[in-house]
C-alpha positions as CSV (number, residue, x, y, z in Angstrom):
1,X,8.4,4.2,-10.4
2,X,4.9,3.1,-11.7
3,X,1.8,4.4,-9.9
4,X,0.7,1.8,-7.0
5,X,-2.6,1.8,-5.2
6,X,-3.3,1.5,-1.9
7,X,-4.8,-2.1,-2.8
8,X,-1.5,-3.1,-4.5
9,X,0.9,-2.4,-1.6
10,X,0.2,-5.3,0.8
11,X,0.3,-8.3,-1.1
12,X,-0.5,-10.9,1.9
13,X,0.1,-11.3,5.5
14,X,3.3,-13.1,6.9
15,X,2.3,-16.3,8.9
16,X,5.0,-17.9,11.1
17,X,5.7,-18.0,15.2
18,X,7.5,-14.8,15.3
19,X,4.8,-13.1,13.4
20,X,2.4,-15.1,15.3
21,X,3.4,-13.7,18.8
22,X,4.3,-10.2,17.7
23,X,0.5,-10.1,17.0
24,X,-0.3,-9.7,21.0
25,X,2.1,-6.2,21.0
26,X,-0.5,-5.2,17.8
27,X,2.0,-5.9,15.1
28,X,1.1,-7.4,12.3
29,X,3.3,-8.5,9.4
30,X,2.9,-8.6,5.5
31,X,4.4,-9.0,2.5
32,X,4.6,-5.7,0.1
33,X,5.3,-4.5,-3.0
34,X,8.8,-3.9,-3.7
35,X,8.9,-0.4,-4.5
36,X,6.1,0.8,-1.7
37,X,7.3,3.4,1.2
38,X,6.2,3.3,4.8
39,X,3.8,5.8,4.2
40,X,2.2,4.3,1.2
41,X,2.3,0.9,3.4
42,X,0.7,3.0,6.7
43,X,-2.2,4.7,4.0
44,X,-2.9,1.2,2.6
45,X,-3.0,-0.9,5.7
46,X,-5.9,2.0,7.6
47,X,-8.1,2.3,3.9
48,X,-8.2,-1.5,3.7
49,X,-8.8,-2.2,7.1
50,X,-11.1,-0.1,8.8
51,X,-11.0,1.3,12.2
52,X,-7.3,0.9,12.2
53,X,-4.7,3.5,13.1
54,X,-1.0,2.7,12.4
55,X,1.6,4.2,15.1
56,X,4.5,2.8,13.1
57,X,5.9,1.0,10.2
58,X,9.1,-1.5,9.7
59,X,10.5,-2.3,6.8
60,X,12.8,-4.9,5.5
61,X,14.4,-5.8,2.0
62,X,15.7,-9.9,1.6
63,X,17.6,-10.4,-1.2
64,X,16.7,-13.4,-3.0
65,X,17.8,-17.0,-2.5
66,X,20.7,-18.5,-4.9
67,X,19.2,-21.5,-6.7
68,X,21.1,-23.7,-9.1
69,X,19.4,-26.1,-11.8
70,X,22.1,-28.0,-13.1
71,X,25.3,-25.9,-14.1
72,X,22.6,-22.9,-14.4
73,X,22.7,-20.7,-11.4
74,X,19.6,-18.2,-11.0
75,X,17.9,-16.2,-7.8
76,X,14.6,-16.1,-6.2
77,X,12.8,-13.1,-6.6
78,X,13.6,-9.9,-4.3
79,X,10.7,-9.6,-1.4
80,X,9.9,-6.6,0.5
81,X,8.0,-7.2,4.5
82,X,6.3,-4.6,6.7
83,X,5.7,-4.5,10.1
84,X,3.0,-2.3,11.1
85,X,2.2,-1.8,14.9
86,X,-1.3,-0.5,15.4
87,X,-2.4,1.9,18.2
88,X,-3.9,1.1,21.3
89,X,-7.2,2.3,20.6
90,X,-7.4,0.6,16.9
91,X,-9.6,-2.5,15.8
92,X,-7.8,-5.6,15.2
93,X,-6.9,-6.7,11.8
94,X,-10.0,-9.8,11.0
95,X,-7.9,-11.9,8.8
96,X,-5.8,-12.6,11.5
97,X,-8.5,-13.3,14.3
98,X,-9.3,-17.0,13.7
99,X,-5.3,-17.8,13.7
């Protein structure tokens, strides 16, 4: 496994309905690297945000999608989303306050 940086481990935030509403419980979702643990994921999110404190951290692998092109069939890249629900006494994340 290569060395990965707290600034390479969340790649960008997750924006749909689900994540969208799960933000009011203080969980915020984002895309990661594939090969980051949950507690490279809980360093990275409290060094890049500050005044944050992560209580806990979800993880999920999707496999990718089938995709054909002709008689060629291929897949989607692998992707890799967190869940991370913040304390009660943390800041809120500022890229997601004008949503």
């Amino acid at each position: 496994m290569a060395r990965i940086m707290y600034y390479d481990v969340i790649l960008k935030p997750v924006i749909t309905e689900k994540s969208m509403t799960q933000m009011a419980e203080r969980k915020y979702t984002f895309l990661v690297h594939p090969e980051a643990n949950k507690q490279m994921i809980k360093e990275a999110v409290e060094k890049m945000f500050e005044g944050t404190t992560v209580e806990n951290v979800r993880t999920m692998n999707q496999q990718g999608k089938k995709r054909r092109r002709g008689m060629i069939v291929g897949r989607t890249a692998k992707t890799k989303k967190a869940i991370v629900q913040l304390t009660e006494d943390s800041k809120e994340i500022e890229i997601f306050a004008g949503l």
